[in-house]
C-alpha positions as CSV (number, residue, x, y, z in Angstrom):
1,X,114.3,104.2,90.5
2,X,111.1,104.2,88.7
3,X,108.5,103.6,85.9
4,X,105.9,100.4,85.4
5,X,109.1,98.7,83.7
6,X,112.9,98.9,84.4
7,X,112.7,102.7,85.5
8,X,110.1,101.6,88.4
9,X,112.4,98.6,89.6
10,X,116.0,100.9,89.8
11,X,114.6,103.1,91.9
12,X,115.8,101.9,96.2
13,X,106.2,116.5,105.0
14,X,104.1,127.8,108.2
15,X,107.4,129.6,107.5
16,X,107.5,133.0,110.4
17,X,107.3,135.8,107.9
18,X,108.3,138.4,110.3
19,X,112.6,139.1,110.8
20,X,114.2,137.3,113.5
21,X,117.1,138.5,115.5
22,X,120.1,139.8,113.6
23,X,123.2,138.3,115.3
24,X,125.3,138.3,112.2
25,X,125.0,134.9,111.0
26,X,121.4,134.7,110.5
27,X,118.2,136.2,108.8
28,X,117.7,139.8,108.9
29,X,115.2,141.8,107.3
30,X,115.8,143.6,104.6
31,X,114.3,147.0,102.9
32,X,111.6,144.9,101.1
33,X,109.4,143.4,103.6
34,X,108.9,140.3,100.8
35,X,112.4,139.6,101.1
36,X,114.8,138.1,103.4
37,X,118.4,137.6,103.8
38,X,120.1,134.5,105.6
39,X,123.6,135.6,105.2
40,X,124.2,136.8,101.7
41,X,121.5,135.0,99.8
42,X,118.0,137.0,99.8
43,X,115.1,134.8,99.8
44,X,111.5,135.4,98.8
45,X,108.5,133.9,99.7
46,X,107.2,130.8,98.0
47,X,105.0,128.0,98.6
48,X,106.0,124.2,97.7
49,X,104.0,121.2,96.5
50,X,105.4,118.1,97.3
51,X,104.5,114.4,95.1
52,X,102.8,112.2,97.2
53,X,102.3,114.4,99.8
54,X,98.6,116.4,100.9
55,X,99.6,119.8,102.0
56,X,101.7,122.1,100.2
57,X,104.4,124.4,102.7
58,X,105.4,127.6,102.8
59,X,108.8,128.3,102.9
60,X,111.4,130.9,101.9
61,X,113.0,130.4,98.2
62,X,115.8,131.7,96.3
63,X,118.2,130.8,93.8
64,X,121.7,130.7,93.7
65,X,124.4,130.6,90.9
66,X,127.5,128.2,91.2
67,X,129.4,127.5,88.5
68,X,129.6,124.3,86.5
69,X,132.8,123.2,86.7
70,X,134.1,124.7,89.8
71,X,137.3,124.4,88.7
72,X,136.7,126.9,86.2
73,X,134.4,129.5,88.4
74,X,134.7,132.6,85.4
75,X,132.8,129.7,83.3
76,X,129.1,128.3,82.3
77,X,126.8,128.9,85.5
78,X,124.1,126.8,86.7
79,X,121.2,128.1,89.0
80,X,120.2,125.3,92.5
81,X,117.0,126.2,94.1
82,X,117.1,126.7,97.8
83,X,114.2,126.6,99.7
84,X,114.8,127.7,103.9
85,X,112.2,126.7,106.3
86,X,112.4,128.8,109.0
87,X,112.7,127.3,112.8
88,X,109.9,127.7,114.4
89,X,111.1,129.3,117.5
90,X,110.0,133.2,118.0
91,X,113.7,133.7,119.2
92,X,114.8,132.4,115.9
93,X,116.8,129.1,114.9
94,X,120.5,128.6,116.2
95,X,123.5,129.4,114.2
96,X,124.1,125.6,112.7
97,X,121.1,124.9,109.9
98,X,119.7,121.7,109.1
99,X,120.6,121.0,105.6
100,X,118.7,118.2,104.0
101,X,120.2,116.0,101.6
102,X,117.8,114.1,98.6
103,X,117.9,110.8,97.8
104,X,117.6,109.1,94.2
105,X,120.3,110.2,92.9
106,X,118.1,112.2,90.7
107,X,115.9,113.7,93.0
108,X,115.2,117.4,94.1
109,X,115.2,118.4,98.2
110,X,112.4,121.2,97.3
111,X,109.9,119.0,95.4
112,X,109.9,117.4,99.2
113,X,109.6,120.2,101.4
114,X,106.4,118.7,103.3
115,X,107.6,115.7,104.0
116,X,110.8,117.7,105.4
117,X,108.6,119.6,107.8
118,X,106.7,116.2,108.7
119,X,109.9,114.0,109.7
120,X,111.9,117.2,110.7
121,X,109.3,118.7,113.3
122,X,111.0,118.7,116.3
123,X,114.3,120.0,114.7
124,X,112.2,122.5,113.2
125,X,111.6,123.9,116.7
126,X,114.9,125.5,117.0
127,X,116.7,125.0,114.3
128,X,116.4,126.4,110.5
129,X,116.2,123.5,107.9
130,X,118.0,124.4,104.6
131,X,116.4,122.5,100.9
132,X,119.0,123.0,98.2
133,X,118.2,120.8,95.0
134,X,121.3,118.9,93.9
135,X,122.7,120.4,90.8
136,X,120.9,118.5,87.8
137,X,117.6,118.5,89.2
138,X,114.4,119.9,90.4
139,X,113.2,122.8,88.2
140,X,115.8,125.5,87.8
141,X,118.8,123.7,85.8
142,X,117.6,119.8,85.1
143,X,119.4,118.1,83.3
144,X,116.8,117.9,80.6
145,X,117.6,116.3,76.9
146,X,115.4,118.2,74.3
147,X,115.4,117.5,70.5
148,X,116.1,120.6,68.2
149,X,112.1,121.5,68.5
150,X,113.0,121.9,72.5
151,X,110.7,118.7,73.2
152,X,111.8,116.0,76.0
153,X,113.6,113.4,74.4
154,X,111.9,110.4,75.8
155,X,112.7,106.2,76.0
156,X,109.3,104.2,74.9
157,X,108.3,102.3,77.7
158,X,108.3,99.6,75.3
159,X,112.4,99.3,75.6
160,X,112.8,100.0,79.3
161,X,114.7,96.8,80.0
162,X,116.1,96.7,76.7
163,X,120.4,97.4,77.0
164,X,121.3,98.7,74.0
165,X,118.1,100.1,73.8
166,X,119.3,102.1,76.8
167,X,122.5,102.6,75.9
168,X,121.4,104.3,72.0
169,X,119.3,106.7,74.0
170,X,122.0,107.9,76.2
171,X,123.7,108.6,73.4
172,X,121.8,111.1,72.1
173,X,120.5,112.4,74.8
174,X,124.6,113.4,75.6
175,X,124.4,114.7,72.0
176,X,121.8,117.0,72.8
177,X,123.5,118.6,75.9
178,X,126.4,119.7,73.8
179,X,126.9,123.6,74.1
180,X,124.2,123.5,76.7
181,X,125.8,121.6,79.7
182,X,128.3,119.0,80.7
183,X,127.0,115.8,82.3
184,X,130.4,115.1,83.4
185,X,130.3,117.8,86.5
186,X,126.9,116.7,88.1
187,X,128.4,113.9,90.3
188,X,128.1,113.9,94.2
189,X,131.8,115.5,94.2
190,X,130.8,118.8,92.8
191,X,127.3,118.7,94.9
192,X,129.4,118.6,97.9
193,X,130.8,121.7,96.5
194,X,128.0,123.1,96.0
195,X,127.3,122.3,99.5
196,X,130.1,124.1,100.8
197,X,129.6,127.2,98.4
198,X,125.7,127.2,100.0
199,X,127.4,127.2,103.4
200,X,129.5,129.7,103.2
201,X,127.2,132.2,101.3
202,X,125.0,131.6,104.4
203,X,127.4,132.7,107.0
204,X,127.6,129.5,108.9
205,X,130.3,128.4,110.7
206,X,129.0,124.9,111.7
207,X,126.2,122.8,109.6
208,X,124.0,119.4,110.5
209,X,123.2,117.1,107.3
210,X,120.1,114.8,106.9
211,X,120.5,112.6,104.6
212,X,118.5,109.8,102.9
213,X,119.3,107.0,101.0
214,X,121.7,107.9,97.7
215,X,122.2,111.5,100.4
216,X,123.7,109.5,102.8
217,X,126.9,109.5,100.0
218,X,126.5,112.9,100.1
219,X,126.3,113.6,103.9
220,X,129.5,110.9,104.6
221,X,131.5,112.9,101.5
222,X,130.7,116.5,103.0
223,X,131.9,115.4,106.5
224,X,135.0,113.9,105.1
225,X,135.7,116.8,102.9
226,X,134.8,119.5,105.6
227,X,134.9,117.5,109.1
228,X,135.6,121.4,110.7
229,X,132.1,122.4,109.2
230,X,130.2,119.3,110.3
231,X,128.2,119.4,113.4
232,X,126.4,116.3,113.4
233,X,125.2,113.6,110.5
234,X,121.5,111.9,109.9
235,X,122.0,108.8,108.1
236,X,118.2,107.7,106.6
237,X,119.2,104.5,104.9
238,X,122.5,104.1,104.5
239,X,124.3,103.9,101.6
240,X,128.3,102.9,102.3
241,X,130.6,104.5,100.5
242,X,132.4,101.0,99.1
243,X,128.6,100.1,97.9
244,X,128.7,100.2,93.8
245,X,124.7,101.7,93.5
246,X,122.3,98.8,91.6
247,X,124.9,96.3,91.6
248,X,122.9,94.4,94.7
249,X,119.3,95.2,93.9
250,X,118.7,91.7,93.5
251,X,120.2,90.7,96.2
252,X,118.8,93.0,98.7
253,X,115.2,92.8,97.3
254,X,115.2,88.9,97.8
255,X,116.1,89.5,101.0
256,X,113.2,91.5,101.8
257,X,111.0,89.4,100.0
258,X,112.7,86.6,102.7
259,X,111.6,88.6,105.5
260,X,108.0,89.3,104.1
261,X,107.2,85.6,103.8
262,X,108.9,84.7,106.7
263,X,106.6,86.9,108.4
264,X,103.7,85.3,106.7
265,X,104.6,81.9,107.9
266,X,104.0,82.9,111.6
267,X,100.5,84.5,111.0
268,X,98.3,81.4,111.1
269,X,95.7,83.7,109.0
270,X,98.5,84.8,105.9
271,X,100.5,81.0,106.2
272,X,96.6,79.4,105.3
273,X,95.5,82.2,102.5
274,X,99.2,81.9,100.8
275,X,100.1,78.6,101.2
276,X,102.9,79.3,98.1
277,X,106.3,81.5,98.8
278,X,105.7,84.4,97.4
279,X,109.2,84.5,95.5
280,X,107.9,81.3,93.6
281,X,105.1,83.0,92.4
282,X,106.3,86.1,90.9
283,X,109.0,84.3,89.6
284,X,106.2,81.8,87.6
285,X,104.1,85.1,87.3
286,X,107.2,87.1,85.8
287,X,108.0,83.8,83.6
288,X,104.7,83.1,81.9
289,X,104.4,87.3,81.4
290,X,107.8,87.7,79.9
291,X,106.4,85.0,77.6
292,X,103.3,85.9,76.4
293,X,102.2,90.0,78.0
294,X,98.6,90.2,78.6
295,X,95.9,92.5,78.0
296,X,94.4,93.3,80.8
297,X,91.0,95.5,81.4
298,X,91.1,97.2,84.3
299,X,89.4,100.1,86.5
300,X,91.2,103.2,86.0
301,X,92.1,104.1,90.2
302,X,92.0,108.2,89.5
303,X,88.9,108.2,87.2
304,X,86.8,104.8,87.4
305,X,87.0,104.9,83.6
306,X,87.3,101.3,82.2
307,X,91.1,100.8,80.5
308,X,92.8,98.2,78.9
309,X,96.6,97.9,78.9
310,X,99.4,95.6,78.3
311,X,100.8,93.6,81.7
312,X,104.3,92.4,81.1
313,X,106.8,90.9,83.6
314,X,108.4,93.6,84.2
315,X,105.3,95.5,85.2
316,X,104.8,92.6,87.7
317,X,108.5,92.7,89.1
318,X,108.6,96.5,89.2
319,X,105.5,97.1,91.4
320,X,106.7,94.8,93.6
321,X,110.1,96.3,94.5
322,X,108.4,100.0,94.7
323,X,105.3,99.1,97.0
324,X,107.9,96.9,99.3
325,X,109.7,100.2,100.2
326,X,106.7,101.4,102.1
327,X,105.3,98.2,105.0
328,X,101.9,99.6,104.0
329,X,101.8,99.2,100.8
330,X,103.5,95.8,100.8
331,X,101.0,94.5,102.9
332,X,99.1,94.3,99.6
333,X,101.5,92.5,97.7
334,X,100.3,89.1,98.4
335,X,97.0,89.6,97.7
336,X,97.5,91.3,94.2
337,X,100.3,88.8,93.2
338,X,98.0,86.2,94.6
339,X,95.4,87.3,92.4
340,X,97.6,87.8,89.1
341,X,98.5,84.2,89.6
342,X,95.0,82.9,88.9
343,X,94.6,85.1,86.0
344,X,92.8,88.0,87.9
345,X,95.2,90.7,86.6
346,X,92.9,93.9,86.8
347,X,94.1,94.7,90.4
348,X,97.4,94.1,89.8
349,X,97.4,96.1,86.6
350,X,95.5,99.2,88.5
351,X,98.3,99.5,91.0
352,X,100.9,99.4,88.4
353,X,99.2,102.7,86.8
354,X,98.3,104.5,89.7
355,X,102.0,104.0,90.9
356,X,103.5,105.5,87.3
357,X,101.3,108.3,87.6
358,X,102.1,109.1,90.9
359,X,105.9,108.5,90.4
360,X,106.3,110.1,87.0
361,X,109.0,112.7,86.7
362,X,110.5,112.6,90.6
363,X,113.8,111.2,89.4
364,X,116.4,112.9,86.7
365,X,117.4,110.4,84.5
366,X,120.4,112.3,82.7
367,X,121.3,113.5,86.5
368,X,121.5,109.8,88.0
369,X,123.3,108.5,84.9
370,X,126.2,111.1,85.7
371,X,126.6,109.8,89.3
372,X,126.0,106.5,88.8
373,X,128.5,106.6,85.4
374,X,131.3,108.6,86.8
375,X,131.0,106.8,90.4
376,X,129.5,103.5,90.4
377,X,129.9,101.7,86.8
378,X,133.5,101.2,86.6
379,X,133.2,99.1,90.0
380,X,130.4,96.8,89.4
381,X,130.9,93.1,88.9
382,X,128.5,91.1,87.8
383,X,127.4,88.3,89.9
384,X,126.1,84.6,89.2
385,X,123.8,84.4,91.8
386,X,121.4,87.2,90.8
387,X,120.1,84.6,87.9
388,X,118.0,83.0,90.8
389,X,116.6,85.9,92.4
390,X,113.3,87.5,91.2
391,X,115.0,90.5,89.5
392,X,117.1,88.4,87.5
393,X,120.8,88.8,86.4
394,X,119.3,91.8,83.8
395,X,118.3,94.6,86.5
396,X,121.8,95.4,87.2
397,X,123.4,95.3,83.5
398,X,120.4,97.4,82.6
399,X,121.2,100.1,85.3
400,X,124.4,100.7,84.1
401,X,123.9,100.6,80.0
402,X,124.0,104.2,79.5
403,X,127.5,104.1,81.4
404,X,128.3,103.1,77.5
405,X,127.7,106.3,75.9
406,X,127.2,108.6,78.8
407,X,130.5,111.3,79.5
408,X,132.1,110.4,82.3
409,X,133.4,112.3,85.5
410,X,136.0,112.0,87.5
411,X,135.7,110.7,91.9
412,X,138.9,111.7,94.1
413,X,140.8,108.9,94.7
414,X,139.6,108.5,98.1
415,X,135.9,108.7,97.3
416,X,135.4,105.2,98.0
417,X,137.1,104.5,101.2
418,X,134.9,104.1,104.3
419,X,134.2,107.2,106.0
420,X,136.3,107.4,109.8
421,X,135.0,110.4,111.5
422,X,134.5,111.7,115.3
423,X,131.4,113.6,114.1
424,X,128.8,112.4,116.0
425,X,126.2,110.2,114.1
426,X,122.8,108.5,114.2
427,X,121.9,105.8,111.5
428,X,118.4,104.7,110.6
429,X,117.5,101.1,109.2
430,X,114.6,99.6,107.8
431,X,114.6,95.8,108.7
432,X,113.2,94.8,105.7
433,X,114.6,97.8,103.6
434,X,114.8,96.4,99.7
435,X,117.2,98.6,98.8
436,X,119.7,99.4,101.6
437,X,119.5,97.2,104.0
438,X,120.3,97.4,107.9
439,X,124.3,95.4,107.1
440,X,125.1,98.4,104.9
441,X,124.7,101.0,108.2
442,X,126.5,98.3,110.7
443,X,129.1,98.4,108.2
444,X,129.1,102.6,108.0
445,X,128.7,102.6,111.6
446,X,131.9,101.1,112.1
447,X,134.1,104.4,111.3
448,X,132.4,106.3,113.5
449,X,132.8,106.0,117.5
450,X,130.4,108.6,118.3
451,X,127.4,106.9,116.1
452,X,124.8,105.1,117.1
453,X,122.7,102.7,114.3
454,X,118.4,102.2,115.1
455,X,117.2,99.6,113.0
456,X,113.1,99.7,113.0
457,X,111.5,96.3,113.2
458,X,109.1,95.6,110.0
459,X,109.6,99.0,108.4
460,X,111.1,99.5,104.6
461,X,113.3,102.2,103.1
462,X,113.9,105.8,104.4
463,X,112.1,105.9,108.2
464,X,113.4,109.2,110.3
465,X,109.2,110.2,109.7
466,X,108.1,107.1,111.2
467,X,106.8,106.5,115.3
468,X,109.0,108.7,117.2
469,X,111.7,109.1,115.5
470,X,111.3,112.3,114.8
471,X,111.4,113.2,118.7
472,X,114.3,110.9,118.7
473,X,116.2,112.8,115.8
474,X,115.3,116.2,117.5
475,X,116.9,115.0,120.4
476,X,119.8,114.4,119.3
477,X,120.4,117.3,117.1
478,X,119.9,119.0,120.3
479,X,122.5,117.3,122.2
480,X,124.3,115.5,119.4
481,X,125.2,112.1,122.2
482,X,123.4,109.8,120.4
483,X,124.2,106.9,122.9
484,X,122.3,108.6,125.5
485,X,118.9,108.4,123.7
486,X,116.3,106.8,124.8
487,X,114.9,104.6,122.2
488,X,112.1,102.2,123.7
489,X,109.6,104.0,121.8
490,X,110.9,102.3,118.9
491,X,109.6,98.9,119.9
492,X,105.8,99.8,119.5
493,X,106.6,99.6,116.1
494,X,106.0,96.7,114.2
495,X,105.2,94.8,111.1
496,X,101.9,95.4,109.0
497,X,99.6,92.3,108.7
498,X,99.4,91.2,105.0
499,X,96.2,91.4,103.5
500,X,94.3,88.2,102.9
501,X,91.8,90.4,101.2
502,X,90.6,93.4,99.5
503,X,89.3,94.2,102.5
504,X,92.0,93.8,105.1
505,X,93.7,91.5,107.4
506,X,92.1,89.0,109.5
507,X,92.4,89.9,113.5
C-alpha cells in the first residue's frame, strides 16, 4: 500500500552449508556439494537482499514449478521462488518447518529474508524456516504488465487517486497479460495450494505458518483447508477472514491518529508544542493542498542536492498513514505536519521522497488487484462516515477501481466464514496499529480455544520482531501452549515520545 499519492496510503531480518542428518524427511546432501535437497526440491546457495533492511542473508534457493490453474495441472506453469533458511542447530532443524507467509497482498517472502532471520531467531534455533514468494510476485513470475516494446506499463503519479484513471489502466494492463498469464488464478485460494504442493514436495508431514498482515488470510485459509497438516499458527496483525481489505482504512487510521494525540495530551512537553489535534491539521493541511499543490524546494535526504517538487494533499495524507505503521517514525509526524502547517513544507516534502524511494516496487500491483478483485470488492460497502475522517470517503472507492476492468476469480463459498480451529494459536497486535487493529484479532481469536491474543502497548503494524517477542514466539513454537507463556516482558514496552523538534523529545 504505497507511493507518495494513493499507492503510499493503500498500503496497512548464516545458512550451515554442510548436510545435516538424513532421517528421511529432511535435507540430505547430494552429489554436488553446491546443492541440497530438502525432500524433493534441490536448493542451491544464494544470498538475499532485503528493502529496508542493512545486512543481506544467506540462505538456500530454488525454484519450483506449479501450475497456473491447478485445476488444469498438464497446463501453463508458473515458477515461486523458495528460499530455506536452515535451523541453526548442528543436529539439524525438526521435521515441521517454519513457513513464513508475506503480507501486502503483493509482496514477496524472499525480498524479506533478513528481517525473517531478525524476528525469527529463536525459532531459527531448531527449526528450519521456509520463504516461498506468493505466486504473482517477487522476481521469478510477477505479474508484470509490459507494452508490446516489453517496457513496464506504468500509472503517472499524476492520476494516483484518480478512479477512472485507475480503472482505464487496469484495463490494459489485463489486455497485456493475454496469452501470457491469467490474473484470475493468483488469489489467496490457489497460494494456499501452492502451499500445500510446497509441503508435500518437501516431505513434511506437519507444518507451522507465520503470518503477517494480508498472510494472516493466508495462514487462517491453509489451516482450514489442511487442519491435519497444521502444527501451530503466528498471527502478526490480524486480518479476519469476514474483513473486506481497504474498506476500513479510514476508519482504522483515525483511530490511530486518536490514540497518537491522545498520547500527546498526557505529555505536558507535546500537549504545550501542539496545542492543535493533529486530525484538524492535516485535514486543513490536506484541504488548502488539494486546492492549490505547492512547490516546494527541498533538500534531497540521499544526496543533499537541492530539489524542487510538487506537494499535494495526497502527498501529505499518504506519508502520514505509512510512517504511523512504525511508533518510530510516527513520532515525527507532529513535528513535520506541524511545520507544513506554517508553510515550512521542505521537511515534510523530504520525507515524502525518501519514503517513495525506499518503498518503490515492494508491492505487485496486478498481484494485489487479483486478490483484492476476486475476494474483497464484491463485499465492500461504502460507508458515510469516512467523509469525516482524514482519508476521506475516496481512499476506499479508489482501492477498488480496477475491480472494474480487472478478471475476476473465484473464493470457495466458505472463504469468508470465521476460521474455528483447535490448532493452537498466538496473535500479535499493535495498539495503535492503522491498519489492522487489536478488535480484528479479539474477534479471530474467538474461533480458536487453544489461542492466545498479545496486544503491544504503543507499537504499530506487524510486531513479532519487536522487545521479546521473538523469545516469546520461540517459545511457543517449541511447546505450542500459548497460555502458559510468560509475557511480562512485554510491558517494558511502550510508546515513543513525539518529537517537539528536529532534534528530539523533551525529557
Amino acid at each position: 500500500m504505497r507511493n507518495t499519492r494513493l499507492w503510499i496510503t493503500v498500503l496497512a531480518a548464516a545458512c550451515l552449508l554442510s548436510a545435516c542428518k538424513d532421517d528421511g524427511t529432511r535435507a540430505t546432501a547430494d552429489g554436488d556439494a553446491a546443492v541440497r535437497k530438502f525432500g524433493a526440491i534441490a536448493f542451491e546457495p544464494c544470498t538475499l537482499a532485503s528493502p529496508m533492511a542493512p545486512t543481506s542473508i544467506d540462505a538456500q534457493c530454488a525454484k519450483f514449478d506449479v501450475a497456473e490453474n491447478p485445476a488444469q495441472p498438464a497446463g501453463r506453469k508458473i515458477k515461486l521462488s523458495i528460499a530455506w533458511l536452515p535451523a541453526r542447530d548442528q543436529g539439524g532443524g525438526t521435521t515441521d518447518p517454519v513457513f513464513f507467509l508475506a503480507g501486502g497482498p503483493g509482496q514477496a517472502a524472499t525480498e524479506y529474508a533478513a528481517q525473517v532471520d531478525v524476528a525469527l531467531r529463536d525459532v531459527r534455533k531448531q527449526r528450519d524456516i521456509v520463504l516461498i514468494d506468493q505466486r504473482g510476485t517477487g522476481k521469478l513470475s510477477p505479474l508484470l504488465c509490459r507494452d508490446s516494446a516489453g517496457k513496464e506499463l506504468a500509472l503517472p503519479e499524476t492520476v494516483e487517486a484518480d478512479a477512472d484513471a485507475i480503472a482505464g489502466f487496469a484495463g490494459r494492463c489485463a489486455q497485456a497479460l493475454t496469452g501470457k498469464a491469467d490474473p484470475r488464478f493468483y488469489t489467496t485460494t490457489e497460494a494456499v495450494h501452492d502451499l500445500e504442493t510446497v509441503r508435500r514436495a518437501l516431505g513434511v508431514d506437519k507444518i507451522n505458518l507465520v503470518g503477517v498482515s494480508y498472510g494472516t488470510r493466508v495462514a487462517q485459509q491453509y489451516a482450514a483447508r489442511h487442519p491435519q497438516h497444521t502444527r501451530a499458527i503466528v498471527l502478526d496483525g490480524v486480518a479476519p477472514n469476514t474483513l473486506v481489505v481497504g474498506a476500513e482504512f479510514a476508519r482504522t487510521f483515525e483511530r490511530a491518529l486518536g490514540l497518537q494525540v491522545a498520547q500527546c495530551q498526557q505529555l505536558p512537553s507535546c500537549r504545550k508544542r501542539y496545542p492543535q489535534d493533529l486530525r484538524a491539521q492535516l485535514r486543513g493541511l490536506k484541504t488548502r493542498l488539494e486546492a492549490s499543490p505547492v512547490e516546494v524546494e527541498y533538500r534531497d535526504p540521499s544526496s543533499g542536492v537541492i530539489r524542487r517538487d510538487t506537494l499535494t494533499g495526497d502527498t501529505v495524507v499518504g506519508l502520514t498513514q505509512i510512517f504511523s505503521y512504525m511508533p518510530q517514525m510516527a513520532s515525527l509526524l507532529p513535528v513535520v505536519i506541524d511545520e507544513a502547517d506554517h508553510g515550512r513544507y521542505a521537511p515534510l516534502m523530504a520525507l515524502a521522497q525518501m519514503m517513495t524511494r525506499e518503498m518503490g516496487g515492494q508491492m505487485n500491483r496486478a498481484m494485489q488487484w487479483s486478490v483484492i478483485c476476486s475476494e474483497d470488492a464484491d463485499r465492500y460497502r461504502a460507508d458515510p462516515a469516512d467523509a469525516e475522517t482524514v482519508l476521506g470517503a475516496d481512499v476506499a472507492g479508489a482501492f477498488f477501481a480496477a475491480c472494474r476492468n480487472w478478471p475476476h476469480g473465484r473464493r470457495p463459498g466458505d472463504f469468508n466464514k470465521p476460521l474455528q480451529s483447535q490448532v493452537p494459536a498466538l496473535l500479535l497486535s499493535g495498539e495503535i496499529d492503522p491498519v489492522t487493529p487489536p478488535a480484528y484479532g479479539e474477534a479471530v481469536l474467538k474461533g480458536l480455544p487453544k489461542g492466545r491474543h498479545l496486544v503491544l502497548r504503543g507499537q504499530g503494524h506487524n510486531v513479532s520482531g519487536v522487545g521479546c517477542l521473538p523469545k516469546l514466539v520461540g517459545q511457543f513454537l517449541e511447546t505450542t501452549d500459548a497460555g502458559k507463556l510468560d509475557a511480562k516482558c512485554l510491558d517494558a514496552i511502550g510508546y515513543v515520545p513525539p518529537f517537539t523538534g528536529f532534534n528530539g523529545w523533551e525529557p
